[in-house]
C-alpha positions, 0 to 999 in steps of 0.5 A, a space after each residue: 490482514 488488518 494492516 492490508 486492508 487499511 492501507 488499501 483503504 488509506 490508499 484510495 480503496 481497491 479502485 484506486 490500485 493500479 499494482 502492488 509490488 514487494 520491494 525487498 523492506 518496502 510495498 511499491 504501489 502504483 494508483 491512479 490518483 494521488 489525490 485519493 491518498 490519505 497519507 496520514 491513514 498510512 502511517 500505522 504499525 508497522 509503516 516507518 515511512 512513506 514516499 509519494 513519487 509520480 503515480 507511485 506511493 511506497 511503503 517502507 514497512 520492514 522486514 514485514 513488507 512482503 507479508 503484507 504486499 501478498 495480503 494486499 494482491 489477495 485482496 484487490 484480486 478476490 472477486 
């Protein structure tokens, strides 16, 4: 759970995601503004890297990918 709240946070904060999708090794992650990014935030344990693309930051995070990409959809959708 701390890994998904800080990299919503690193990612502009709730407000700033559009969707969060596992893909396969990776969290794909749409926001709304790549300004809002703090791209040094998002490199804790378990992060291996991070590609900034368009409206699009992926996360490559391992095999734990897809834990976390489900804690981070829980968040942004709880009232």
């Amino acid at each position: 759970m701390e890994e998904a709240l800080a990299l919503i946070d690193a990612l502009g904060g709730i407000s700033n995601i559009v969707d969060v999708e596992p893909c396969s090794l990776r969290i794909r992650v749409e926001v709304k503004s790549q300004r809002e990014v703090d791209e040094a935030a998002l490199r804790i344990p378990p992060v291996l890297a991070i590609v900034r693309s368009g409206s699009f930051v992926q996360v490559i995070a391992g095999p734990e990918s897809e834990v976390i990409a489900h804690k981070m959809r829980e968040q942004i959708s709880s009232p």
